[in-house]
PyMOL commands that place a pseudoatom at each C-alpha (Angstrom):
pseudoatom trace, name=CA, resn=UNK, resi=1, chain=A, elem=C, hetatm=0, pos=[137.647, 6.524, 206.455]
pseudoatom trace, name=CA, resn=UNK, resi=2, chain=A, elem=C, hetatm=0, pos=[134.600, 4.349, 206.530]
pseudoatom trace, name=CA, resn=UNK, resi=3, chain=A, elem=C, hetatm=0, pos=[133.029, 4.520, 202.321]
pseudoatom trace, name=CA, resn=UNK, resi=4, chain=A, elem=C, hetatm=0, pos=[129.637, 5.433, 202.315]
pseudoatom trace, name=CA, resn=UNK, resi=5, chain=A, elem=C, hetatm=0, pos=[126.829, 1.971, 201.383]
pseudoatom trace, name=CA, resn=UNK, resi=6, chain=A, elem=C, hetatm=0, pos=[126.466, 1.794, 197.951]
pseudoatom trace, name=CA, resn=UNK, resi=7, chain=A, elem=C, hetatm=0, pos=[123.046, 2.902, 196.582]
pseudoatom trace, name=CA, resn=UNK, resi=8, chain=A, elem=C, hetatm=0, pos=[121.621, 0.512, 193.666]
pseudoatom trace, name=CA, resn=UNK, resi=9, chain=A, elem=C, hetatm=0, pos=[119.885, 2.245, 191.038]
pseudoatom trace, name=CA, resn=UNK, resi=10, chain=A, elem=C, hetatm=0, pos=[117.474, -0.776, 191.470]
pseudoatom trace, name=CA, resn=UNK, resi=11, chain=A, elem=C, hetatm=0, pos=[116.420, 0.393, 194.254]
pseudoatom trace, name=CA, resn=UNK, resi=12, chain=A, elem=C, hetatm=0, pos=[115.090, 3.811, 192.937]
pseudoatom trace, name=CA, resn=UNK, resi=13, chain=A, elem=C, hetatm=0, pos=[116.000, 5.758, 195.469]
pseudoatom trace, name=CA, resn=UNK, resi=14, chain=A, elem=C, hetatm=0, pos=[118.205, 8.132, 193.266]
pseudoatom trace, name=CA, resn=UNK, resi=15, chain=A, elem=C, hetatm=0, pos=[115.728, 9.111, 191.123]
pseudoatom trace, name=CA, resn=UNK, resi=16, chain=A, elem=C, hetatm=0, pos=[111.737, 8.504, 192.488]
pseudoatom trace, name=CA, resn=UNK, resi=17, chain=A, elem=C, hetatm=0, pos=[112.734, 8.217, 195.994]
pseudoatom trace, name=CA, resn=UNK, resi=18, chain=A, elem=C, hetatm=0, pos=[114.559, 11.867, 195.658]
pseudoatom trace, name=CA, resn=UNK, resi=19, chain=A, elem=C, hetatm=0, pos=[111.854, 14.168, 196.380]
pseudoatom trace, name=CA, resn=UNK, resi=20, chain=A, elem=C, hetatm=0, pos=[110.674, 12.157, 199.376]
pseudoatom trace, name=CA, resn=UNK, resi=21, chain=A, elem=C, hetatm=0, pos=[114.062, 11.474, 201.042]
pseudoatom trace, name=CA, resn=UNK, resi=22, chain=A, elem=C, hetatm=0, pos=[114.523, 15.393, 200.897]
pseudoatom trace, name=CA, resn=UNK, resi=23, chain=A, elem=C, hetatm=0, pos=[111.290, 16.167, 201.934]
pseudoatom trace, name=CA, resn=UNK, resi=24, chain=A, elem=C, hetatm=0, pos=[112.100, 14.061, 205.073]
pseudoatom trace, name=CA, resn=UNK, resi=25, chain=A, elem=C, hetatm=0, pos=[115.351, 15.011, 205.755]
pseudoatom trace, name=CA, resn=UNK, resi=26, chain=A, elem=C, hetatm=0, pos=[114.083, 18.811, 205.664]
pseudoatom trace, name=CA, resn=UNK, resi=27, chain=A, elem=C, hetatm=0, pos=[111.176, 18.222, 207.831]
pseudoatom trace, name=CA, resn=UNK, resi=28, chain=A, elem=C, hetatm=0, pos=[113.551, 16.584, 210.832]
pseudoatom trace, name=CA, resn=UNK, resi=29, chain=A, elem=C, hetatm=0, pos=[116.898, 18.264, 209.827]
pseudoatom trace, name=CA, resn=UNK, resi=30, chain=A, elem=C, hetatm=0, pos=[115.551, 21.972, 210.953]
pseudoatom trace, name=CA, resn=UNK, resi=31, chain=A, elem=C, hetatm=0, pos=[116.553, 22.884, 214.350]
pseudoatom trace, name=CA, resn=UNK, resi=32, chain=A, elem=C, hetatm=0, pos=[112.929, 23.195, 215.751]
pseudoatom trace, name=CA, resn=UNK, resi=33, chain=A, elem=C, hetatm=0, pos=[112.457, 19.490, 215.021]
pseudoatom trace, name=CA, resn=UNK, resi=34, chain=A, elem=C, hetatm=0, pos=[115.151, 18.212, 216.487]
pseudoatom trace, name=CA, resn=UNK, resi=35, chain=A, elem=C, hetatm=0, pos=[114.731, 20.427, 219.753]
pseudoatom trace, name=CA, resn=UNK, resi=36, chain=A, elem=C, hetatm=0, pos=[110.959, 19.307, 219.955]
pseudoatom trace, name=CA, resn=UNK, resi=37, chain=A, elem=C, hetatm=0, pos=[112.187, 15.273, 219.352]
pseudoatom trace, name=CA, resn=UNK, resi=38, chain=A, elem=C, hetatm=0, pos=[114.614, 15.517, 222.348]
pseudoatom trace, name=CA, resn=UNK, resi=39, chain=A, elem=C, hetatm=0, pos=[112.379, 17.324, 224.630]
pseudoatom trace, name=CA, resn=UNK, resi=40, chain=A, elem=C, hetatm=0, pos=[109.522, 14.876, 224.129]
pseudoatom trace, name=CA, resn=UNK, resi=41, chain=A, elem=C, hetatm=0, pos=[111.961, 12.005, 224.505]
pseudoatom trace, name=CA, resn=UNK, resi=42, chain=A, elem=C, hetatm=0, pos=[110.367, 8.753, 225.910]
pseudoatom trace, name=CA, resn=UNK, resi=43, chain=A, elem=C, hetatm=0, pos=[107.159, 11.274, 228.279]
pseudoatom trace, name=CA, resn=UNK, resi=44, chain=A, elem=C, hetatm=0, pos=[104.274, 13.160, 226.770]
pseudoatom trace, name=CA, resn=UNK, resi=45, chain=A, elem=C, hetatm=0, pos=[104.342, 16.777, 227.256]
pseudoatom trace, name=CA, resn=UNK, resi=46, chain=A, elem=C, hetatm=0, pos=[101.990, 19.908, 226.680]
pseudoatom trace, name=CA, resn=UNK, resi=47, chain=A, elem=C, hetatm=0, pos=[102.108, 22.457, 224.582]
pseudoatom trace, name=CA, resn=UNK, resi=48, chain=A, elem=C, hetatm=0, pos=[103.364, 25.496, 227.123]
pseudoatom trace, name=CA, resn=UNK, resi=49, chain=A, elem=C, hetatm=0, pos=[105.654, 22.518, 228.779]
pseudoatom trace, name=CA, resn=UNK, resi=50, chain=A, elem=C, hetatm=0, pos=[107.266, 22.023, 225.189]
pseudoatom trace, name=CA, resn=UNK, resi=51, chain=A, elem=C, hetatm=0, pos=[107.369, 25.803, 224.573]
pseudoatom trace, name=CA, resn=UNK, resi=52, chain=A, elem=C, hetatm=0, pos=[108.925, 26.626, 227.855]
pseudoatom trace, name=CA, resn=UNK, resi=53, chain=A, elem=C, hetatm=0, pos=[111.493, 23.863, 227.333]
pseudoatom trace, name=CA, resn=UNK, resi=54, chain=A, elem=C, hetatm=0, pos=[112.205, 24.743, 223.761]
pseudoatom trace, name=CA, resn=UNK, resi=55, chain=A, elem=C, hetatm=0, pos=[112.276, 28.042, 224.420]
pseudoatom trace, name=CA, resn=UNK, resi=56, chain=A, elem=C, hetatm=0, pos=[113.397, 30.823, 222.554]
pseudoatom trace, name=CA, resn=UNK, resi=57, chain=A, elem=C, hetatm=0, pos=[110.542, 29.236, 219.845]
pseudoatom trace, name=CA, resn=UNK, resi=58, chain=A, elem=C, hetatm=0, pos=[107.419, 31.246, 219.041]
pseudoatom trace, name=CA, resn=UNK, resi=59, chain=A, elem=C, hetatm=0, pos=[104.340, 29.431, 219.777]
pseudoatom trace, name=CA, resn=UNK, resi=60, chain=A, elem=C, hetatm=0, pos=[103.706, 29.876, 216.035]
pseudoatom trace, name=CA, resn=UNK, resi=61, chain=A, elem=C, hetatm=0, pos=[107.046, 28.038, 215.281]
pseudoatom trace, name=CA, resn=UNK, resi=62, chain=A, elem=C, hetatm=0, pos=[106.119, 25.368, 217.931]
pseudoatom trace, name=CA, resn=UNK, resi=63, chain=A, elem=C, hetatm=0, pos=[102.563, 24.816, 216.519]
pseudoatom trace, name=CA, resn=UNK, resi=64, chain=A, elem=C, hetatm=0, pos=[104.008, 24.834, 212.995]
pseudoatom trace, name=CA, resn=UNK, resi=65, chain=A, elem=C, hetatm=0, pos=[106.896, 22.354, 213.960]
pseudoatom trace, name=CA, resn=UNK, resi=66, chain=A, elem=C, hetatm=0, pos=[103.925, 20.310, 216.068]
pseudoatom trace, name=CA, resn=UNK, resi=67, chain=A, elem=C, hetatm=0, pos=[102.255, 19.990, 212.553]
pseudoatom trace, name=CA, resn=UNK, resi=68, chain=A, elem=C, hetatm=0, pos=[104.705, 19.044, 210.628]
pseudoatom trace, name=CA, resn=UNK, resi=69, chain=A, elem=C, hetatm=0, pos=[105.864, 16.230, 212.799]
pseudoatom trace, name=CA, resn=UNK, resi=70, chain=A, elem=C, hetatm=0, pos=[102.093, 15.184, 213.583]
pseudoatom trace, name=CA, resn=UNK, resi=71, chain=A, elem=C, hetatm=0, pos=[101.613, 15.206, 209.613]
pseudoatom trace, name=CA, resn=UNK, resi=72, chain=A, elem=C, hetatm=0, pos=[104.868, 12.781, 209.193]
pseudoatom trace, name=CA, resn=UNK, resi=73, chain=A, elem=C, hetatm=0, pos=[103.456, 10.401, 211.919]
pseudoatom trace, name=CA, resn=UNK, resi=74, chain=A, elem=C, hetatm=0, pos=[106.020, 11.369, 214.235]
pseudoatom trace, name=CA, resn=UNK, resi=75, chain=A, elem=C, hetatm=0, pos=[103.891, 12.934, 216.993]
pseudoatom trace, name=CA, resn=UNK, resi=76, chain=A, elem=C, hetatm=0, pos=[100.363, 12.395, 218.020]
pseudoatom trace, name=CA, resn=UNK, resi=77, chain=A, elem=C, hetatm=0, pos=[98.658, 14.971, 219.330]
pseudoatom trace, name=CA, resn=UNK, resi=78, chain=A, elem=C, hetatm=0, pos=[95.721, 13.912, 222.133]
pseudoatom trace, name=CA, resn=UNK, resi=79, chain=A, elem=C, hetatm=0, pos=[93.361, 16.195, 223.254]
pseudoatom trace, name=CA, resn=UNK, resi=80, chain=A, elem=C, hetatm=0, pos=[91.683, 16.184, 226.208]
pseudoatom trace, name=CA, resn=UNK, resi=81, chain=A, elem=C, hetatm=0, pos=[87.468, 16.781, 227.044]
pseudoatom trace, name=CA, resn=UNK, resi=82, chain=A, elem=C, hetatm=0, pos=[88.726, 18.808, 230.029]
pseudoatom trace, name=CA, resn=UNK, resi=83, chain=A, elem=C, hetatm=0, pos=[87.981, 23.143, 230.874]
pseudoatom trace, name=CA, resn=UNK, resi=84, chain=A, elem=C, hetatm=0, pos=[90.394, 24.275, 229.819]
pseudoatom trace, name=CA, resn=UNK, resi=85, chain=A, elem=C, hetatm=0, pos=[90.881, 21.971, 226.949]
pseudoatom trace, name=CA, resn=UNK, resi=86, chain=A, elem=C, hetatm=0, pos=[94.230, 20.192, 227.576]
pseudoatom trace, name=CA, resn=UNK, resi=87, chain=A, elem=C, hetatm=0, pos=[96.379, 18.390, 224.952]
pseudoatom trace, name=CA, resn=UNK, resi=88, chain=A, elem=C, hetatm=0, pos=[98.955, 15.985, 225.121]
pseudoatom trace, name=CA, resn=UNK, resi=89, chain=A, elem=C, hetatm=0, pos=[101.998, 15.310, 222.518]
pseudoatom trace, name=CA, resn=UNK, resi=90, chain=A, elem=C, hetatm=0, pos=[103.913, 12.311, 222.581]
pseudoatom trace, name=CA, resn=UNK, resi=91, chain=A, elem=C, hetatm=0, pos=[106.301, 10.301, 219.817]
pseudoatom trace, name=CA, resn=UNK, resi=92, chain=A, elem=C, hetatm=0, pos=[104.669, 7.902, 217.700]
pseudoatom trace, name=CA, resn=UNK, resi=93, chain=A, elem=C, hetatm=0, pos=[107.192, 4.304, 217.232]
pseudoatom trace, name=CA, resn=UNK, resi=94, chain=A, elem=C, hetatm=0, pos=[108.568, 5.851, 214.329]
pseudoatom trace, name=CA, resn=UNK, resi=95, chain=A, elem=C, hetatm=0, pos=[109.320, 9.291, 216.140]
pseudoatom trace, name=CA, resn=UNK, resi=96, chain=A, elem=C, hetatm=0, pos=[111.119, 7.031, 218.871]
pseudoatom trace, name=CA, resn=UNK, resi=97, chain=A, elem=C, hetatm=0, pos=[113.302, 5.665, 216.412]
pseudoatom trace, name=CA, resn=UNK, resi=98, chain=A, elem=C, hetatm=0, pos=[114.169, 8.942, 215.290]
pseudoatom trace, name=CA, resn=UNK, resi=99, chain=A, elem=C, hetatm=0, pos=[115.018, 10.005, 218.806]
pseudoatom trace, name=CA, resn=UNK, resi=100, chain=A, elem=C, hetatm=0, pos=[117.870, 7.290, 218.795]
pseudoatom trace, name=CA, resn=UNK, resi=101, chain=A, elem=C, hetatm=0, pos=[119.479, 8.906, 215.670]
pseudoatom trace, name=CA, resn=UNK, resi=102, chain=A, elem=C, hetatm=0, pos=[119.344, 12.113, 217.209]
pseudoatom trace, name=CA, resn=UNK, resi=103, chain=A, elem=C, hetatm=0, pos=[120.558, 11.307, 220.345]
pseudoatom trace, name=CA, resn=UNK, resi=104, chain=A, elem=C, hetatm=0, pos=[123.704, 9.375, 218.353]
pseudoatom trace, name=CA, resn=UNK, resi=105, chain=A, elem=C, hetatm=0, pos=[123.826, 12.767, 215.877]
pseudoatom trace, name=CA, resn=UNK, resi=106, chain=A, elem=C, hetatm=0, pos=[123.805, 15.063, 219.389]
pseudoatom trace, name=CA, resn=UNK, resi=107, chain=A, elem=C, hetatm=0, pos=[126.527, 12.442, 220.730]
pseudoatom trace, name=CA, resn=UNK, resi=108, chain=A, elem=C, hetatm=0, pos=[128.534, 12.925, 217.781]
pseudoatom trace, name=CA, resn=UNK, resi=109, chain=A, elem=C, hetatm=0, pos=[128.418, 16.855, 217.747]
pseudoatom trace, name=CA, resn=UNK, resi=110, chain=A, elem=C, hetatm=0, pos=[129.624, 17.045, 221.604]
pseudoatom trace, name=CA, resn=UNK, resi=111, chain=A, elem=C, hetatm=0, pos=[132.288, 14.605, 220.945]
pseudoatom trace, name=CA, resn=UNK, resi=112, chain=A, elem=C, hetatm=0, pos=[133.820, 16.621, 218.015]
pseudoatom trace, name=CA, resn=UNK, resi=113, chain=A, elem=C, hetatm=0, pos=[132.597, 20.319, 219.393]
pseudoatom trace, name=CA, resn=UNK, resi=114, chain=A, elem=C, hetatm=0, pos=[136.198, 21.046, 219.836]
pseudoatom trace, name=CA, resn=UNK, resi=115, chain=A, elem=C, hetatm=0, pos=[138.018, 19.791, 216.888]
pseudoatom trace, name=CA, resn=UNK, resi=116, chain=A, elem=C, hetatm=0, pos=[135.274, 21.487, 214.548]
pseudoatom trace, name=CA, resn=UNK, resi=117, chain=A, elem=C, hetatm=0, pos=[135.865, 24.873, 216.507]
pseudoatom trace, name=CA, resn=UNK, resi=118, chain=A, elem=C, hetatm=0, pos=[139.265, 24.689, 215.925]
pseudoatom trace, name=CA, resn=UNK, resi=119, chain=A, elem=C, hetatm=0, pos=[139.013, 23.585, 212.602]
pseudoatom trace, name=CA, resn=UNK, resi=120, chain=A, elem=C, hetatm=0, pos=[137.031, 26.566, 212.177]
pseudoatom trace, name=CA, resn=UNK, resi=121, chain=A, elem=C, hetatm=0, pos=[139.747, 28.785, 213.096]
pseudoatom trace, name=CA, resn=UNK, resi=122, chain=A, elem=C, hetatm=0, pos=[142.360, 27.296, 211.710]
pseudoatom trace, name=CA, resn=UNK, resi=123, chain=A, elem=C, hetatm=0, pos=[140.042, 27.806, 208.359]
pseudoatom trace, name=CA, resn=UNK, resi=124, chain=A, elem=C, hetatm=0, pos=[139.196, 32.012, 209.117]
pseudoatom trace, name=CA, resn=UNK, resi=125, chain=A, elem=C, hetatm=0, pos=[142.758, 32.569, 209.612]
pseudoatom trace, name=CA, resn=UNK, resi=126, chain=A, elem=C, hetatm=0, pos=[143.846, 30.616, 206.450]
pseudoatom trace, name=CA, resn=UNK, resi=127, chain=A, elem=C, hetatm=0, pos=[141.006, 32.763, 204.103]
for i in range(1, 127): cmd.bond("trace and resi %d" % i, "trace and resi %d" % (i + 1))
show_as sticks, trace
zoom trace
């Protein structure tokens, strides 16, 4: 088993870095983020496009989740002097990169899908 990198208190991440690291990790570890990362992918998309393809969100999740990524510079959010207004969301460089750790994350989860079921069973039948 591969040990995890060592963390320096020099480098202050276990004590003022804390609150920010878990302030990240919240805003792209809930499952609205992560849907709304892979569906925008390397295109820009609209907001009923997203919803559709994200679906069952709320458009109140979806706006909320659009917020919070825009707010982390993860999305922009372009709109357009059109009737009916239109507007545009696309990943930001640093929501790209994020999109290849998901994509490895989702790659991970298929390829062990099976052992964590039955792990999972093995476990409920144990308790």
């Amino acid at each position: 088993m591969a040990e995890p990198l060592p963390i320096s208190d020099d480098d202050g991440l276990c004590e003022e870095g804390r609150d920010l690291i878990r302030g990240v990790l919240e805003r792209i570890g809930d499952k609205w983020s992560v849907i709304v990362i892979c569906q925008l992918g390397d295109t820009t998309r609209r907001f009923n496009e997203l919803r559709r393809m994200s679906a069952p969100i709320t458009q109140r999740m979806l706006s909320a989740t659009l917020r919070g990524l825009e707010r982390d510079g993860l999305v922009t959010r372009t709109v357009h002097d059109t009737k009916p207004p239109r507007v545009d969301y696309a990943l930001t460089p640093r929501g790209t990169s994020l999109l290849e750790v998901v994509r490895a994350l989702a790659g991970w989860a298929e390829r062990n899908a099976t052992g964590i079921l039955d792990s999972r069973t093995a476990f409920d039948a144990a308790g």
